[in-house]
KETORFI-188593 format. One record per residue (C-alpha): residue in three letters; chain; x, y, z. Coordinates in nm, 2 decimals. Example, Ala and Ser with C-alpha at 12.3 -4.5 7.8 and 13.67 -1.06 7.14 Angstrom:
  bakol  mido       X       Y       Z
    ALA     A    1.23   -0.45    0.78
    SER     A    1.37   -0.11    0.71
***
This chain:
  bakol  mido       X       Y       Z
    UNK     A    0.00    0.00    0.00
    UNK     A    0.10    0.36   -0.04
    UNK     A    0.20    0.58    0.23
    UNK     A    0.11    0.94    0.25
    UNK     A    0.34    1.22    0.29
    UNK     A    0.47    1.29    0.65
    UNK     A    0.25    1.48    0.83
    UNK     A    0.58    1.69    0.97
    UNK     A    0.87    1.85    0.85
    UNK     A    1.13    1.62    0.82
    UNK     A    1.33    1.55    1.11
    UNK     A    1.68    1.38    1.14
    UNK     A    1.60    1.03    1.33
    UNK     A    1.84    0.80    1.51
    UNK     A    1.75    0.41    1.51
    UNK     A    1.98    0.21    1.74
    UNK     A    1.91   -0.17    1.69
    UNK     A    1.93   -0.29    1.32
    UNK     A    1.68   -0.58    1.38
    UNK     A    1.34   -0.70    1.23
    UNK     A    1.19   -0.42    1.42
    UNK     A    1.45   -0.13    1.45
    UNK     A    1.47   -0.17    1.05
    UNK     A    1.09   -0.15    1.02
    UNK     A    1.06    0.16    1.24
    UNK     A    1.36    0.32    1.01
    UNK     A    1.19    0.23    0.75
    UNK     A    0.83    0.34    0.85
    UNK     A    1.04    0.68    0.94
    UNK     A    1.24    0.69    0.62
    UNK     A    0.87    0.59    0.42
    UNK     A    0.77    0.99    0.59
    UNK     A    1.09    1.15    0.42
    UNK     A    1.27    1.15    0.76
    UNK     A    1.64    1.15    0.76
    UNK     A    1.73    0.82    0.90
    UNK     A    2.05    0.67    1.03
    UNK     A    2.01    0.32    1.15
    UNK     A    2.29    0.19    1.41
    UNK     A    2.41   -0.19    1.35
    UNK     A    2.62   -0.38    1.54
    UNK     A    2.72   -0.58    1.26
    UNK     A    2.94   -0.39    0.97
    UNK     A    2.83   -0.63    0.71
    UNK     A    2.43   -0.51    0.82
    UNK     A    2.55   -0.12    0.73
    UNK     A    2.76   -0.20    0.45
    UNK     A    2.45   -0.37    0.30
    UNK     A    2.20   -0.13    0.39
    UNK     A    2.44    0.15    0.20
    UNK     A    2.54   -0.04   -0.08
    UNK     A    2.24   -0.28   -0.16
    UNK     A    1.96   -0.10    0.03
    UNK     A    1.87   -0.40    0.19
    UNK     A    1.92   -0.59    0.56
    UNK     A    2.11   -0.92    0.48
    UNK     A    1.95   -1.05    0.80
    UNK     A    1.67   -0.92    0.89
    UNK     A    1.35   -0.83    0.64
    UNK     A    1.62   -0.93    0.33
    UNK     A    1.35   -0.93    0.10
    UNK     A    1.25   -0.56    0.14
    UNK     A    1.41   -0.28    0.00
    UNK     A    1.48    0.02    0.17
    UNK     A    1.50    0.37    0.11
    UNK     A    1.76    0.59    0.00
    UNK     A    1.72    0.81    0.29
    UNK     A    1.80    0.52    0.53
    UNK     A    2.12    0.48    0.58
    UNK     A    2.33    0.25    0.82
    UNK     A    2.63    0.31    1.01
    UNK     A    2.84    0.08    1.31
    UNK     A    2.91    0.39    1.50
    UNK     A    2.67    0.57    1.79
    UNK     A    2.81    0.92    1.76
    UNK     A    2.71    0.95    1.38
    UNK     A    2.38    0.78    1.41
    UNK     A    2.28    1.00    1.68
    UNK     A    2.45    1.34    1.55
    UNK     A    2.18    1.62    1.54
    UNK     A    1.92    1.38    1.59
    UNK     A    1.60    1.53    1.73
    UNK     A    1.45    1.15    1.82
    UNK     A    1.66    0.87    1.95
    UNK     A    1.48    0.52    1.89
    UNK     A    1.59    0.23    2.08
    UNK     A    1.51   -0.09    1.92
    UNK     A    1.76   -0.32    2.11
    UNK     A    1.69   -0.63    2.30
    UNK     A    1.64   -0.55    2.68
    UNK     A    1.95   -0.73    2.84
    UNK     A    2.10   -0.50    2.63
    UNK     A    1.91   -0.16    2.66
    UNK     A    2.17   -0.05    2.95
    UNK     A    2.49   -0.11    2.78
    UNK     A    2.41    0.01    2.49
    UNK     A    2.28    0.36    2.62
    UNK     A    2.62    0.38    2.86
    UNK     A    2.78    0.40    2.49
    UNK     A    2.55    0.67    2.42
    UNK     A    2.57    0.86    2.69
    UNK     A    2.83    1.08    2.54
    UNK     A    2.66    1.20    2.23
    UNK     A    2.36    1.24    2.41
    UNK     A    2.17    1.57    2.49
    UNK     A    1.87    1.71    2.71
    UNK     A    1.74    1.84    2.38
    UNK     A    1.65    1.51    2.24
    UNK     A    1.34    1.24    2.24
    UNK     A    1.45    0.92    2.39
    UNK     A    1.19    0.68    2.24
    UNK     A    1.23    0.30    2.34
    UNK     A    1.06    0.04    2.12
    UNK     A    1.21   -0.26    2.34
    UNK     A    0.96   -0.48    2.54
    UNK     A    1.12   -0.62    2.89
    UNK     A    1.22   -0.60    3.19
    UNK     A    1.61   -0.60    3.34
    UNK     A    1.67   -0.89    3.52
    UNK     A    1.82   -0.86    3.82
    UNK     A    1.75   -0.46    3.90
    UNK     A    1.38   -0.54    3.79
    UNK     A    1.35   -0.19    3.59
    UNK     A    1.14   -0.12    3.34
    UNK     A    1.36    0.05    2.99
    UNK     A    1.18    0.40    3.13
    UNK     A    1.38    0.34    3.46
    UNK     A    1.67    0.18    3.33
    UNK     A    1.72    0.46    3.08
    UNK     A    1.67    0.73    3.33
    UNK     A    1.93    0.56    3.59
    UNK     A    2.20    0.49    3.29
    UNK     A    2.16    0.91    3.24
    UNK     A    2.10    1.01    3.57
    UNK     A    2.41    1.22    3.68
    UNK     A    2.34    1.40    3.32
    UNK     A    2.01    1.50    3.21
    UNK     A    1.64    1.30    3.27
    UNK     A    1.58    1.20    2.92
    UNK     A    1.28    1.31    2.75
    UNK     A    1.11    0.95    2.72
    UNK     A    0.89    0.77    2.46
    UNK     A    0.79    0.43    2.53
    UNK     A    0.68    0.30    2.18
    UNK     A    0.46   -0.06    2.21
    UNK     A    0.11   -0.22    2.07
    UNK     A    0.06   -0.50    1.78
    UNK     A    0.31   -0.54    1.53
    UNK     A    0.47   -0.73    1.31
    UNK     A    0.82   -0.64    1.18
    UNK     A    0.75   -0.83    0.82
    UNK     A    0.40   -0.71    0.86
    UNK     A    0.44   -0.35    0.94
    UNK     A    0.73   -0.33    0.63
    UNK     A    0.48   -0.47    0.37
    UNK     A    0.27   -0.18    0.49
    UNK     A    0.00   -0.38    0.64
    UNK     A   -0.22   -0.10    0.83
    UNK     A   -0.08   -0.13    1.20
    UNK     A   -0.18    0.07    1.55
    UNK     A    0.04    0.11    1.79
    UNK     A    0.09    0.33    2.15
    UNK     A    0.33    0.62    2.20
    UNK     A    0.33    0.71    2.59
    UNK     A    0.49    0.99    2.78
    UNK     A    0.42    1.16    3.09
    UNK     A    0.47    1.45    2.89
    UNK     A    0.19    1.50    2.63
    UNK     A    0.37    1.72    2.40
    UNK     A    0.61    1.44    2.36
    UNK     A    0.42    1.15    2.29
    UNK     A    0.24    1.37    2.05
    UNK     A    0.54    1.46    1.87
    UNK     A    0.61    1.10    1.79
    UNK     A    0.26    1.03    1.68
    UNK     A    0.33    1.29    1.43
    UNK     A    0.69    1.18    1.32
    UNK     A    0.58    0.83    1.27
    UNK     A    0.23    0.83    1.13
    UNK     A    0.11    0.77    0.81
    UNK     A   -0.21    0.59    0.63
    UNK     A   -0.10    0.24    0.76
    UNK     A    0.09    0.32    0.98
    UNK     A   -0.13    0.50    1.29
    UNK     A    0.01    0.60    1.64
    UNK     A   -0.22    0.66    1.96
    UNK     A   -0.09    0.85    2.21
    UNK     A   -0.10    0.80    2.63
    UNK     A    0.05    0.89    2.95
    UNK     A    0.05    0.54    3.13
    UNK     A    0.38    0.49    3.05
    UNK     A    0.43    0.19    3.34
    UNK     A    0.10    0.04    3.15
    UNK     A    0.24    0.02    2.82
    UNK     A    0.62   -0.09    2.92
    UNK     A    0.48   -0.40    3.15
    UNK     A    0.19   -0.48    2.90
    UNK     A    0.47   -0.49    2.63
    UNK     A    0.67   -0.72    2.85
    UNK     A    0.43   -0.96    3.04
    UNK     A    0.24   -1.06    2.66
    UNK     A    0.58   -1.20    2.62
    UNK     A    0.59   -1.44    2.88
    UNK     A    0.19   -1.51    2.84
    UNK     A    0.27   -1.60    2.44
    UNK     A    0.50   -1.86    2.57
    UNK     A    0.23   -2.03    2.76
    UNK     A    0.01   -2.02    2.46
    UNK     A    0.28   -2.20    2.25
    UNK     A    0.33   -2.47    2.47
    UNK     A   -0.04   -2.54    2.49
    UNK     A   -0.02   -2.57    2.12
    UNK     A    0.27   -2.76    2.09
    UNK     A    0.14   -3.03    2.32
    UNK     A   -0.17   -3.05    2.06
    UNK     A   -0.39   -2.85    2.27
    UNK     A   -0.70   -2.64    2.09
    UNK     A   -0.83   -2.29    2.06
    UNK     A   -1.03   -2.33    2.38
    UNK     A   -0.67   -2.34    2.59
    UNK     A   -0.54   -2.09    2.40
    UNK     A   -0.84   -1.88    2.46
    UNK     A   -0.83   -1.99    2.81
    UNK     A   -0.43   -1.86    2.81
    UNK     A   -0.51   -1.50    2.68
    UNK     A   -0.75   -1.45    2.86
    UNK     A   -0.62   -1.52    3.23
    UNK     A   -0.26   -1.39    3.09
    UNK     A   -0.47   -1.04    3.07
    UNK     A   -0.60   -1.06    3.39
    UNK     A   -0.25   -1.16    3.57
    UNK     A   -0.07   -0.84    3.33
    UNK     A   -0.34   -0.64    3.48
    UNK     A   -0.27   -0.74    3.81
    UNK     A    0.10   -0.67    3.81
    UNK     A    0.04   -0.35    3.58
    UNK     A   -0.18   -0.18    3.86
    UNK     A   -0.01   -0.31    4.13
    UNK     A    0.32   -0.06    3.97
    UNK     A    0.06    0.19    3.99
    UNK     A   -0.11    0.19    3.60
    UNK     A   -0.43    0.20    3.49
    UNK     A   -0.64   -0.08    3.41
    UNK     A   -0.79    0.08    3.10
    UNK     A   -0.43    0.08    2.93
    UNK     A   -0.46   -0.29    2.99
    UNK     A   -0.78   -0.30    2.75
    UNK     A   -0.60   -0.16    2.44
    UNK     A   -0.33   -0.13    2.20
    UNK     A   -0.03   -0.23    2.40
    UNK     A   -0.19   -0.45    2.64
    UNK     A   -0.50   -0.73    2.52
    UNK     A   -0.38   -0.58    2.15
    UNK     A   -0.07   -0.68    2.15
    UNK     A   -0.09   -0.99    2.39
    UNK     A   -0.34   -1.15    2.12
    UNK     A   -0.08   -1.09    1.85
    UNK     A    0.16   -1.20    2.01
    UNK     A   -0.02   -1.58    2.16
    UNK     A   -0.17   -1.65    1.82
    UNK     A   -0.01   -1.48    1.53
    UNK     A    0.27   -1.71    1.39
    UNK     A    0.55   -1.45    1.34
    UNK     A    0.59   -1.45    1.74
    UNK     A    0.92   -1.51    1.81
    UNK     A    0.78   -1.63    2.18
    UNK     A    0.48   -1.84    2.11
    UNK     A    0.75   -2.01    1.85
    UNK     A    0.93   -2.11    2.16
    UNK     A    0.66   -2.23    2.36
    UNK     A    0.54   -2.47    2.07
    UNK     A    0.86   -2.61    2.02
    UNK     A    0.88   -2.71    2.37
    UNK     A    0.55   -2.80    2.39
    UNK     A    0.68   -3.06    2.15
    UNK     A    0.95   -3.18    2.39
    UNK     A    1.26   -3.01    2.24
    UNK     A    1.56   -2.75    2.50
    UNK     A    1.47   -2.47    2.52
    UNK     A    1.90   -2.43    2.46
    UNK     A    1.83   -2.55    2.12
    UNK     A    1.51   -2.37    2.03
    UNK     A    1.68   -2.04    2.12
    UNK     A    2.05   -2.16    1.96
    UNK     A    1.87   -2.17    1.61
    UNK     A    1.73   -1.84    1.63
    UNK     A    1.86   -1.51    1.47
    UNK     A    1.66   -1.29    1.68
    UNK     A    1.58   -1.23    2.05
    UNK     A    1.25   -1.44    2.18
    UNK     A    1.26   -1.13    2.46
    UNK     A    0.98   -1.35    2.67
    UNK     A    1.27   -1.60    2.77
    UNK     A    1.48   -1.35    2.95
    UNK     A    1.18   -1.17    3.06
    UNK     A    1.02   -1.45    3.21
    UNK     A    1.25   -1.47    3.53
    UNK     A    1.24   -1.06    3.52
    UNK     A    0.83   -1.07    3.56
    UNK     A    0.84   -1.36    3.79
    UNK     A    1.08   -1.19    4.03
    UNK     A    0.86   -0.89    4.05
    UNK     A    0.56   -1.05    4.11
    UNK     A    0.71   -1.19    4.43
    UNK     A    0.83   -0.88    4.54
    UNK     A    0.49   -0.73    4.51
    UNK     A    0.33   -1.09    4.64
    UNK     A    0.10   -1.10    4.36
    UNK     A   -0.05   -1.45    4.24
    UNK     A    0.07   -1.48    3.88
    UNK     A    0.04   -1.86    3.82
    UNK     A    0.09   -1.86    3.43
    UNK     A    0.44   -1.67    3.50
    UNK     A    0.51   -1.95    3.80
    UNK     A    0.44   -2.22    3.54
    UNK     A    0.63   -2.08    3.27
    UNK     A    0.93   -2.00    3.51
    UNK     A    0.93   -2.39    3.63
    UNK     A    0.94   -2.47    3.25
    UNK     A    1.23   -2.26    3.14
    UNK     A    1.43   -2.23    3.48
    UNK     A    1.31   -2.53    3.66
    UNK     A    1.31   -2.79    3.46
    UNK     A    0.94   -2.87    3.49
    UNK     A    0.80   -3.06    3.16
    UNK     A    0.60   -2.87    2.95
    UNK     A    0.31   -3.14    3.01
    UNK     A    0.34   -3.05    3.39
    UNK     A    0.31   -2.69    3.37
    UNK     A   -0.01   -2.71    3.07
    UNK     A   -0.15   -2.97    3.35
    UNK     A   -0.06   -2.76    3.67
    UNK     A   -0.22   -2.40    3.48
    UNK     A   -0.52   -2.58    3.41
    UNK     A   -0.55   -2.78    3.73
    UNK     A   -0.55   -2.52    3.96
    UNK     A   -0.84   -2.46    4.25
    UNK     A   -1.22   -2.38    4.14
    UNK     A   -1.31   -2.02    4.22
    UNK     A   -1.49   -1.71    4.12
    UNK     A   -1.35   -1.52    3.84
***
């Protein structure tokens, strides 16, 4: 589908992660005439981007605009860039902005497009970010979340997603750097809404996968979503947001994408060892993060902390940590004490 013409004038844009879904936000930007320099790790990814217009790894088959171009190093991607988009996985989200830190200034949007949770320091990327830049500036923060795709969203499939900052006038000026006719971005201020619902649909889609993968039907997978929702909400508005965030784009949106939709890097997991297979091998054969793994033992932490009954992330925590066979933890979710909804 076409895209219309950006609905700003066009800004210089940093992408930092040259993934599926960093190189679909660069191009969604790029798509709206945006200036566009896309930070890779790899220097075979930017020397392909530049010469070829293409990621050899990730969304090879698309081609990418001219405006888009790639570069290994942090200080030229994010040179008079107005917005900063992180698209990195979260175990990585601090290190990677530590490296920033030096070319970065007050003046600019920090918008994070990863969905996790640190281990260890249970921060959400808002917090993590802020602490990583403390003793400088407080960022100007974007948390960018809701259903979607990489593969789909660079076809130009018609997509929604969130933008949410406690500053208004921020959120709003991503909604209008980045929308277009299929490409539409909602705005909110329940930033802790959107970062957990991002992250616990994760760990919910794993449990959907493994239902499926042990042969189990639509009515468990229903079953899944469904509770999933109620347990994110649970945790969500125990960190203090709103249960109405919990309802839309980034939180039942995305979690449904994310349990049924077979581009989910998580629910992949979860079938496979629903089948029986490591989870050491699943993971060793994939390019890309599957974030709900790591985040898994993140969520579950926190849920003890806060004492909050969160049995899907319990059984999925005894799968991937514990040891527990997949048949046990499908049989322990489902086998669990009558009671009022």
């Amino acid at each position: 589908m076409s895209v219309e013409p950006p609905i700003t004038e066009p800004q210089r844009l940093a992408v930092i992660g040259a993934g599926s879904w960093g190189t679909a936000l660069a191009q969604v930007a790029a798509r709206n005439r945006h200036a566009v320099r896309l930070w890779a790790r790899e220097p075979e990814v930017a020397l392909s981007i530049n010469a070829a217009h293409r990621n050899p790894y990730y969304l090879a088959d698309f081609e990418l605009p001219e405006n888009l171009r790639a570069t290994t190093s942090l200080a030229e991607a994010i040179d008079g860039a107005g917005f900063v988009l992180i698209v990195t996985p979260s175990h990585t989200v601090r290190e990677v902005v530590e490296r920033m830190r030096p070319f970065l200034s007050a003046q600019q949007t920090l918008i994070s497009a990863t969905k996790g949770v640190e281990n260890i320091t249970l921060m959400r990327m808002d917090e993590v970010i802020k602490d990583v830049l403390k003793e400088r500036f407080t960022p100007r923060f974007v948390a960018l979340s809701g259903p979607s795709f990489a593969r789909e969203v660079a076809q130009g499939d018609p997509t929604a997603i969130v933008a949410a900052s406690r500053e208004p006038q921020l959120s709003q000026s991503v909604q209008r750097l980045l929308s277009a006719s299929v490409f539409r971005v909602y705005t909110n201020d329940d930033v802790i809404g959107v970062e957990l619902g991002g992250a616990v649909k994760n760990v919910v889609a794993i449990g959907s996968g493994v239902v499926r993968g042990l042969g189990m039907g639509t009515n468990t997978v229903a079953a899944i979503i469904t509770r999933g929702l109620a347990e994110m909400t649970r945790l969500a508005v125990a960190q203090g947001a709103r249960v109405e965030t919990m309802a839309g784009l980034a939180g039942l949106g995305d979690l449904v994408l994310t349990c049924t939709g077979e581009l989910s890097r998580n629910r992949h997991v979860g079938v496979e060892l629903g089948k029986g297979r490591r989870l050491a091998e699943i993971v060793g054969e994939m390019r890309e993060v599957a974030e709900g793994v790591k985040t898994t033992r993140a969520i579950y932490e926190l849920g003890k902390r806060l004492s909050l009954d969160m049995p899907i992330t319990a059984s999925i925590h005894a799968l991937l940590y514990e040891d527990q066979p997949a048949i046990d933890a499908a049989h322990e979710l489902m086998g669990r004490p009558l009671k009022k909804e």
